[in-house]
Steps between C-alpha positions, in 0.01 A plus 500: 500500500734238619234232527383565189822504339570143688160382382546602140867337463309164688265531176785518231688211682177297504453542120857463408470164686194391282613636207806273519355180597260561231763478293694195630131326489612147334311414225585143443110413468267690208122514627422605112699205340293205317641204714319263292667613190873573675493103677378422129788693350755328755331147448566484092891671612539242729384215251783658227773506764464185681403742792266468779284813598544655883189703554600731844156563617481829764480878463663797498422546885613129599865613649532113509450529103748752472746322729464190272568682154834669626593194644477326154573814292887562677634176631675365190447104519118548534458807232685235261317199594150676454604640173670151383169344621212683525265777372395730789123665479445748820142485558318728659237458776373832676250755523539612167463157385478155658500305171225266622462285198920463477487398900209272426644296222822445696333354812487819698879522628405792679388281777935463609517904559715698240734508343383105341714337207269248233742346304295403119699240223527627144125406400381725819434169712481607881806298665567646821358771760775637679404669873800723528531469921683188410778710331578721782765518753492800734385826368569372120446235243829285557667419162579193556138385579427720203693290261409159621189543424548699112699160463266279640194635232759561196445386171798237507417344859121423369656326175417140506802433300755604776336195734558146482196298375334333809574198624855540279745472774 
């Protein structure tokens, strides 16, 4: 009676665990969304706001993905610089859905692991594939790597007009 009464508890502890990482399952990434449609949403934003568009290609399994987006989502300086800067699309790749045709068009960033950043101008021009290794210090995504390169792709440092005209020294 003892064994079973060990055995049974094991069970209930076993679901309770499952049950509550069910529950803290991110869901960052949706398999149903129309990516097409939400990077074509973002694109025309982007155009109206001087903006660039951040698509943060991964899943909801990627811990790497997950890492990333609470990274970017709590540390002040980078939540305001994406939102002064950019307009973020989380697109899926999984089981559920690998978005083939999306991956296609945009050179198949999938190829640099997950998560990937492509970083698309205002008329949904491909400017820059992102392979997020080079972001990472340690068991993280250091910030200040993390900034350098929002910076690097924004809006204002691919303006022509903050440049000196070659050969205008």
């Amino acid at each position: 009676m003892r064994k079973l009464c060990l055995q049974l508890m094991f069970i209930v502890g076993v679901c309770s665990l499952a049950v509550a990482q069910e529950k803290e399952k991110p869901n960052l990434y949706n398999p149903s969304a129309d990516a097409k449609a939400d990077i074509a949403a973002a694109v025309k934003k982007a155009a109206a706001e001087n903006k660039h568009v951040i698509l943060q290609l991964g899943g909801n399994w990627c811990s790497w993905c997950i890492l990333y987006n609470n990274l970017v989502t709590t540390n002040d300086t980078l939540k305001t610089y994406i939102a002064n800067n950019y307009v973020t699309v989380h697109v899926n790749y999984s089981q559920e859905n690998f978005n083939d045709e999306v991956f296609k068009s945009l050179g198949f960033p999938q190829r640099f692991g997950f998560p990937v950043f492509v970083i698309l101008d205002g008329k949904g021009n491909r400017l820059h594939t992102q392979n997020s290794a080079y972001l990472e210090k340690g068991k993280g995504h250091d910030p200040d790597k993390v900034l350098e390169f929002l910076t690097q792709w924004s809006p204002s440092s691919l303006d022509p007009k903050n440049y000196r005209p070659i050969g205008k020294y």
